[in-house]
TIDRENDREN-433811 format. One record per residue (C-alpha): z, y negated, x negated; residue number from 1; residue in three letters. Coordinates in steps of 0.2 Angstrom, whole numbers, plus 5000, padded with zeros to 4 digits. Layout:
// TIDRENDREN-433811
- Z|Y|X|NUM|ala .
...
END
This chain:
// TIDRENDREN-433811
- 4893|5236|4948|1|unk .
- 4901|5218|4954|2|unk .
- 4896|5203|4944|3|unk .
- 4907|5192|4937|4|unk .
- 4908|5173|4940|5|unk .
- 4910|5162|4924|6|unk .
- 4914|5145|4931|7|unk .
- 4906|5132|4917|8|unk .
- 4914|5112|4924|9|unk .
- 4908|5096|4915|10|unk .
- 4916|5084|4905|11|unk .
- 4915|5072|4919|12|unk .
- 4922|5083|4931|13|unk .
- 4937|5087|4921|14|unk .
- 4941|5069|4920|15|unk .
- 4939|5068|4939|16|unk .
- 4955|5078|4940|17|unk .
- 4965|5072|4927|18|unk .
- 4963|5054|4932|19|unk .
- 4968|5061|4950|20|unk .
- 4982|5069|4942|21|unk .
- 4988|5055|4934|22|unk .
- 4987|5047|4950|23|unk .
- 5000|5059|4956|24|unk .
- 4991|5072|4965|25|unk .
- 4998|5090|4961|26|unk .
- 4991|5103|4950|27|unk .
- 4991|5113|4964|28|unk .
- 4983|5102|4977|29|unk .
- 4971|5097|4965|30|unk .
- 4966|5116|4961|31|unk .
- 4964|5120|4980|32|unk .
- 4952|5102|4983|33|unk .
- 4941|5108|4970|34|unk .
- 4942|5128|4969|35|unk .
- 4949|5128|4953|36|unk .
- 4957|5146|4953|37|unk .
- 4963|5149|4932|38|unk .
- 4979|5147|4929|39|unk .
- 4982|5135|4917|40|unk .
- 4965|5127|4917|41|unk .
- 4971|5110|4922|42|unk .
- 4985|5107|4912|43|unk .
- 4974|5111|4898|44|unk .
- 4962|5096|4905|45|unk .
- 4978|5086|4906|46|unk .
- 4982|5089|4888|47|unk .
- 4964|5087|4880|48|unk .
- 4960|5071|4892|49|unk .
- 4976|5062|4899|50|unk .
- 4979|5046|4893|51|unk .
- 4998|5051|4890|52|unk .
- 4997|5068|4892|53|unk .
- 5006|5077|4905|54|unk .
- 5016|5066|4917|55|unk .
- 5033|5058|4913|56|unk .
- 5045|5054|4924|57|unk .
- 5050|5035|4925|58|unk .
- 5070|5032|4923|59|unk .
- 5076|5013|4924|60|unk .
- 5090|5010|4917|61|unk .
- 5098|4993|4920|62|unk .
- 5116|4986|4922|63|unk .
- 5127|4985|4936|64|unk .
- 5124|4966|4937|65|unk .
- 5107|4969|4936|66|unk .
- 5106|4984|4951|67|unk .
- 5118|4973|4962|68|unk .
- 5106|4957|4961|69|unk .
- 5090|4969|4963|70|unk .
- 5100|4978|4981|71|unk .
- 5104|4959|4986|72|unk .
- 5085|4954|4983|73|unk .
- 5078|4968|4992|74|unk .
- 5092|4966|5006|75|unk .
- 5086|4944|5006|76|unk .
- 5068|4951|5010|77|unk .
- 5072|4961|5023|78|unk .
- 5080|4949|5032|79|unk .
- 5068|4936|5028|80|unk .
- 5054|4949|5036|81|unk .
- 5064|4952|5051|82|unk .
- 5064|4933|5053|83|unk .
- 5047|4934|5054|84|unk .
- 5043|4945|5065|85|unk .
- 5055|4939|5076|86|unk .
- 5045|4922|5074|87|unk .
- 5029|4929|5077|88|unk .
- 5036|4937|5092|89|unk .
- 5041|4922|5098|90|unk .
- 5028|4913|5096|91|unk .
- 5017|4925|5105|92|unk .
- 5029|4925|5120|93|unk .
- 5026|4904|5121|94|unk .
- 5009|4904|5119|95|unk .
- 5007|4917|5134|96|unk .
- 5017|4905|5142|97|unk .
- 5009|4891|5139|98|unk .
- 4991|4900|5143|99|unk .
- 4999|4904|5162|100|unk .
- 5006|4887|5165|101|unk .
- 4988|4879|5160|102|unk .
- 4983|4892|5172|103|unk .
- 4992|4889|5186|104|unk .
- 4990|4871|5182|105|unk .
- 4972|4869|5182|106|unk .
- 4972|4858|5165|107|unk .
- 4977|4860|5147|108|unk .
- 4993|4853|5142|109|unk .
- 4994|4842|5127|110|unk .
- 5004|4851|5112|111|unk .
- 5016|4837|5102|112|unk .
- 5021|4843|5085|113|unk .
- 5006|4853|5081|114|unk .
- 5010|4864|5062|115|unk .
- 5001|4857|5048|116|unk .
- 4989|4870|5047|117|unk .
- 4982|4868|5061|118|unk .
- 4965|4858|5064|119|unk .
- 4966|4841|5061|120|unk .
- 4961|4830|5076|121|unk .
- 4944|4820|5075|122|unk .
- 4944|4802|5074|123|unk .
- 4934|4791|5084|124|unk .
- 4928|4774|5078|125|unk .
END
């Protein structure tokens, strides 16, 4: 005669997985993470502890004005992020440049224009 397995979970478990549900995992994924094998047993969980219940999908409605200005936002950003990295590249290519000179020179070579954040110079009295 085969035994049968009652699977008893605690409260604080069941709230592990709907608060990972929430977070977006899948009924699915989250049954095969922790051996959960009824069928239904989550989305029960999810109705008895969810904060909102099963998930809802997020729609945004907005007006064309308002879509056209977020696309020209998210197009300013990208540009401005592709400035940078083009800056930062840059930047790295003359410091290089500036570390080989002082290199083959022997001597450190005086930098006019320093950015403000670097470190202030010490004054001497």
């Amino acid at each position: 005669m085969q035994k049968r397995v009652m699977k008893r979970y605690s409260e604080a478990f069941k709230r592990q997985v709907v608060n990972e549900y929430e977070g977006g995992h899948s009924v699915a994924s989250l049954q095969a993470k922790y051996g959960v094998t009824g069928n239904g047993t989550i989305e029960r969980w999810v109705k008895k502890y969810a904060h909102a219940g099963l998930r809802h999908e997020l729609v945004v409605i907005q007006r064309g004005d308002e879509r056209e200005r977020q696309k020209a936002v998210e197009a300013r950003v990208r540009e401005l992020e592709t400035a940078v990295a083009q800056l930062t590249l840059e930047k790295i290519v003359l410091e290089s440049s500036l570390a080989e000179a002082e290199k083959l020179l022997g001597m450190e070579v005086k930098k006019n224009g320093a950015p403000p954040s670097s470190k202030p110079a010490s004054s001497t009295r």
